[in-house]
C-alpha positions in Angstrom: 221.2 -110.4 178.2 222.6 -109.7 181.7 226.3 -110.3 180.1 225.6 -107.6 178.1 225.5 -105.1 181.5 228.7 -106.7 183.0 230.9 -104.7 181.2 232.7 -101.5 182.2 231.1 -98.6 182.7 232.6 -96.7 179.8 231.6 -99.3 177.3 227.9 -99.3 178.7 228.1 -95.2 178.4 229.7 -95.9 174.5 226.1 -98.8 173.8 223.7 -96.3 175.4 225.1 -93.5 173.2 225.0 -95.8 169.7 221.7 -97.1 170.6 220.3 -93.4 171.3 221.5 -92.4 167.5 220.3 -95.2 166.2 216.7 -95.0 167.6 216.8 -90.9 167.3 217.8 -91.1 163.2 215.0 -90.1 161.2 212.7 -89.0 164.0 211.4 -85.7 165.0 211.3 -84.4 168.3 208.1 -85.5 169.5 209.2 -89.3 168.8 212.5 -88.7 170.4 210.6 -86.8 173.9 208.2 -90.3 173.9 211.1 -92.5 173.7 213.1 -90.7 176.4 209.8 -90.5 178.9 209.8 -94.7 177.6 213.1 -95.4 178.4 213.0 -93.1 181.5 210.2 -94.9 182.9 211.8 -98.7 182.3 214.9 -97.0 183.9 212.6 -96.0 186.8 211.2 -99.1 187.1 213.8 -101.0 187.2 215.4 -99.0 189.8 212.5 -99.7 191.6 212.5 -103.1 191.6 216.3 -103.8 193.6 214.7 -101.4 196.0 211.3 -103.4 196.6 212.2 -106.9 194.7 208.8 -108.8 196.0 207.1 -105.6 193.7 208.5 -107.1 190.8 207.7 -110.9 191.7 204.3 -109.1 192.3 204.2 -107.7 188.8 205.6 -110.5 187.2 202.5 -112.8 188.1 200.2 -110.2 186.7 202.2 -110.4 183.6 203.0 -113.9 182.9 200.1 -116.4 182.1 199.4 -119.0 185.1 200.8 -121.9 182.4 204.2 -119.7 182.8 203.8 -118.8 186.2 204.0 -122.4 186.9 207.0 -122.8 185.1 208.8 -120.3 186.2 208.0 -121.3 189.8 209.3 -124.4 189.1 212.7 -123.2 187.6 213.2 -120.7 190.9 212.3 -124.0 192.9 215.3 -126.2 191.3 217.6 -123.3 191.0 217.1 -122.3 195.0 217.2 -126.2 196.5 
C-alpha cells in the first residue's frame, strides 16, 4: 500500500477525487458530512503520528493482540539488526 502514495502529487489529487465520487454516489448529505469528518479524522491522525511517532507505537499495542504484538516486535527486531 505505501507504493500506492509514491506517486506524483497530481496523480494522488486525480485517486483522491475518483475515490470521493465513488464513495459519495448514491448517498445523501448526511453520509457524505460523516465520511468527510471520517476521513478528516484518519487524515489528522496520521498527521499526528510523523509528528509524535512513539504515539502511534503507543496505539498500535492497544490495538494489536499480544500474540501480534509479539510478532510484530519480532519483525522490527530482524529488520533494525
Amino acid at each position: 500500500m505505501c507504493s500506492l502514495f509514491d506517486r506524483d502529487s497530481r496523480e494522488l489529487l486525480v485517486l483522491a477525487v475518483a475515490l470521493s465520487v465513488l464513495l459519495a454516489q448514491d448517498q445523501d448529505e448526511a453520509a457524505i458530512g460523516k465520511m468527510a469528518a471520517f476521513f478528516t479524522i484518519v487524515g489528522d491522525t496520521l498527521a499526528l503520528f510523523v509528528l509524535q511517532p512513539n504515539l502511534f507505537r503507543d496505539c498500535r499495542s492497544l490495538c494489536l493482540p499480544e500474540s501480534r504484538q509479539t510478532d510484530e516486535e519480532e519483525k522490527e527486531e530482524t529488520v533494525s539488526g
